[in-house]
C-alpha positions as CSV (number, residue, x, y, z in Angstrom):
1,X,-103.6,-25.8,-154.1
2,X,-106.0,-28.4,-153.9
3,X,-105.9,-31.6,-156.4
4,X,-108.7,-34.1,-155.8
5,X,-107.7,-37.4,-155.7
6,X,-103.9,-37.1,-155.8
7,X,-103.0,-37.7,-152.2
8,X,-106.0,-39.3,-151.5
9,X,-105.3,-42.5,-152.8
10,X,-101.9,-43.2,-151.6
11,X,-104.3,-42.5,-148.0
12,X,-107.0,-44.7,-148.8
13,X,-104.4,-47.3,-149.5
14,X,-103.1,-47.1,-145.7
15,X,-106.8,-46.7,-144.3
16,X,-108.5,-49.2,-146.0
17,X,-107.9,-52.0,-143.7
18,X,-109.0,-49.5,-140.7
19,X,-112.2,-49.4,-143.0
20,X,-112.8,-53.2,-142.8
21,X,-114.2,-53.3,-146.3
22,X,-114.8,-50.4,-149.3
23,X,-118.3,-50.3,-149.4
24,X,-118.1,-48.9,-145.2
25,X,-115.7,-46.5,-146.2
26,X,-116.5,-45.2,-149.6
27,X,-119.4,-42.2,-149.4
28,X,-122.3,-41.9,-152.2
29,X,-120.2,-39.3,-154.6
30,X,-119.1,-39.9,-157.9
31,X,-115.5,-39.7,-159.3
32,X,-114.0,-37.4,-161.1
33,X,-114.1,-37.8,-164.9
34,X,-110.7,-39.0,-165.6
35,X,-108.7,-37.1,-168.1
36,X,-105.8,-37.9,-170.2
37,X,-102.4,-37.8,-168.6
38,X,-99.8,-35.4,-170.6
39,X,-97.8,-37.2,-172.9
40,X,-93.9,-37.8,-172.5
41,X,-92.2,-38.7,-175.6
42,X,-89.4,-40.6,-173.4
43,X,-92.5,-42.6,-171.3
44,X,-92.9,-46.5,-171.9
45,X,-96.3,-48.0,-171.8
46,X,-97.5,-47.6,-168.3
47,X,-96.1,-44.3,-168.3
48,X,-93.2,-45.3,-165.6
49,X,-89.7,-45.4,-166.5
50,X,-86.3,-46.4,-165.1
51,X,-85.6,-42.4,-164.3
52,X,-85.5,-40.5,-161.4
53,X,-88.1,-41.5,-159.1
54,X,-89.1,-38.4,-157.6
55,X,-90.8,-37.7,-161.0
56,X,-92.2,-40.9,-161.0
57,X,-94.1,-39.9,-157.6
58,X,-95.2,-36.4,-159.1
59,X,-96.4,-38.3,-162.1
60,X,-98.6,-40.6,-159.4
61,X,-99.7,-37.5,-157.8
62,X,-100.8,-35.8,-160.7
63,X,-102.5,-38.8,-162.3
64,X,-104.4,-38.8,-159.3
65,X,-105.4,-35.1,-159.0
66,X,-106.6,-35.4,-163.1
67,X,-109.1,-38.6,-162.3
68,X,-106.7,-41.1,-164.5
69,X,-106.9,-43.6,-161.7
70,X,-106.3,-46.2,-164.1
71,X,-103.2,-44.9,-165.3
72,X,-101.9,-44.0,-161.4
73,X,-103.2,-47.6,-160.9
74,X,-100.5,-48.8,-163.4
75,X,-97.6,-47.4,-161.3
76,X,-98.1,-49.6,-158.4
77,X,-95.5,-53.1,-158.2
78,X,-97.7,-55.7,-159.0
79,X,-96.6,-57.7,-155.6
80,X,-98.4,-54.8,-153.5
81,X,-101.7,-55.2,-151.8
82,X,-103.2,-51.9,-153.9
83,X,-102.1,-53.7,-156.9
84,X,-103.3,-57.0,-156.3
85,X,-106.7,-55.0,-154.8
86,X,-107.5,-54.4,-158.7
87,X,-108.1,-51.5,-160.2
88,X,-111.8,-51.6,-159.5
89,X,-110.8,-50.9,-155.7
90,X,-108.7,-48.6,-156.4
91,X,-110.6,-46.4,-158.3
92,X,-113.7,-46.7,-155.5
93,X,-111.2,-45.7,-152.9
94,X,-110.8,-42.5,-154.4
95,X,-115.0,-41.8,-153.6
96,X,-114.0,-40.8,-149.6
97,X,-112.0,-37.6,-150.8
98,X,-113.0,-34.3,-152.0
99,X,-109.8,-32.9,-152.5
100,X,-106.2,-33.5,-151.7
101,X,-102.8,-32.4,-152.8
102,X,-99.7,-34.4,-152.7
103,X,-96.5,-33.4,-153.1
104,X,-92.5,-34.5,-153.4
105,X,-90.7,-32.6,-150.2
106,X,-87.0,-33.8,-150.7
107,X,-84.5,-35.7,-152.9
108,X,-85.2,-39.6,-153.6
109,X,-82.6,-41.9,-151.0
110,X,-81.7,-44.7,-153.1
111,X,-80.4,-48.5,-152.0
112,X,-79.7,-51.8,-153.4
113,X,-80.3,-55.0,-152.3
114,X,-79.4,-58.4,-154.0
115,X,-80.1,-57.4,-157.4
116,X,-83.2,-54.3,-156.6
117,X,-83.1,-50.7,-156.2
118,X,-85.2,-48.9,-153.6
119,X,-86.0,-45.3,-153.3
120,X,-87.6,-43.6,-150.7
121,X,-88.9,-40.1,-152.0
122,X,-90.3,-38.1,-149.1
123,X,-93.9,-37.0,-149.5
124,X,-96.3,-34.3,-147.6
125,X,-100.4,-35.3,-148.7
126,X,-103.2,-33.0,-147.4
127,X,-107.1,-32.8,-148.5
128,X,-110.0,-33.5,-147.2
129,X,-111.5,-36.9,-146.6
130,X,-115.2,-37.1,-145.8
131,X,-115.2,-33.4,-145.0
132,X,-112.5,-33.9,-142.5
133,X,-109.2,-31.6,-143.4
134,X,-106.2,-34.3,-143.3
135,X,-102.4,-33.8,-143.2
136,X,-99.4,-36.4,-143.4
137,X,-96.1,-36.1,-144.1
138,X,-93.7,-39.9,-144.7
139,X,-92.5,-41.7,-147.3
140,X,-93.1,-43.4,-150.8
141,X,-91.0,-46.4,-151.6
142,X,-90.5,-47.3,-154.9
143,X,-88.5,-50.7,-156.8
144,X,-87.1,-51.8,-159.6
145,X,-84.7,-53.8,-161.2
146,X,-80.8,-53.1,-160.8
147,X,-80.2,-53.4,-164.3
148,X,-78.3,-57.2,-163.6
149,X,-78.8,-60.0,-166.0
150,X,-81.8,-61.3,-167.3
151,X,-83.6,-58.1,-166.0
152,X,-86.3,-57.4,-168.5
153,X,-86.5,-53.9,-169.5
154,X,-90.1,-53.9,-167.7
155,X,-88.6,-54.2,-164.3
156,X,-85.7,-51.6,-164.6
157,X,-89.0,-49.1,-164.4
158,X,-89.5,-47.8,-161.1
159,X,-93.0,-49.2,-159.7
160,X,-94.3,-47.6,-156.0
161,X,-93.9,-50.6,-153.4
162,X,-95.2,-48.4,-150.4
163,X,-96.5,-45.7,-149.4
164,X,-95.7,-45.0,-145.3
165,X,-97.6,-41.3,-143.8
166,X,-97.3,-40.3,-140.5
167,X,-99.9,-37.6,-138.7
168,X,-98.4,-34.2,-138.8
């Protein structure tokens, strides 16, 4: 099934410095009217929460395939190059892809590491990207807070820290 946007973006994230700068990569299209994401009642404000991160990357992926690129924006760390890009750039990324579909393809491995969980969920993305059909399978890394000590309850939400695809 084809959701455009969704994979796209984690894509455009790892291409983008191929590109040397958005305006060479993005093509003359116009992006999706975004749409509300569906409402959970257990969701904080940003719509990420210290759960199971495999949801959290379905959540990103469907945020992505309903145009609420501000909202899939919001689930990126904030020390991350696509954060720190703005949410203007990420949003123009999106213009290169007329469809993808992303998907979770296993359990979430989680670690710690002085005080920080990561997860790496594992993650197959396919579309097409400037009418060129794409495939990748690899990895989405999300972070947060190991509920220690002075850990805000802001941080204890998982936040995507990477996103690594290989050709398949």
């Amino acid at each position: 099934m084809h959701r455009p946007g969704r994979q796209d973006v984690m894509l455009a994230f790892l291409l983008l410095p191929l590109c040397g700068s958005l305006a060479a990569c993005a093509p003359e299209a116009t992006m999706p009217e975004p749409q509300p994401a569906p409402a959970a009642a257990t969701t904080p404000r940003g719509g990420v929460s210290a759960g199971d991160p495999a949801s959290i990357s379905e959540r990103y992926f469907h945020r992505l395939e309903t145009g609420a690129f501000d909202q899939a924006y919001d689930i990126w760390a904030t020390d991350t190059p696509t954060h720190e890009g703005g949410r203007d750039l990420f949003a123009t990324s999106m213009l290169a892809y007329q469809s993808f579909d992303g998907e979770v393809t296993g359990a979430a491995r989680t670690e710690g590491a002085a005080g920080t969980l990561y997860a790496k969920v594992p993650i197959r993305v396919s579309g097409t990207r400037r009418g060129e059909p794409f495939s990748h399978a690899g990895t989405m890394t999300l972070k947060r807070c190991n509920d220690v000590p002075g850990c805000s309850e802001q941080a204890r939400h998982w936040r995507i820290h990477a996103i690594d695809l290989d050709r398949e």
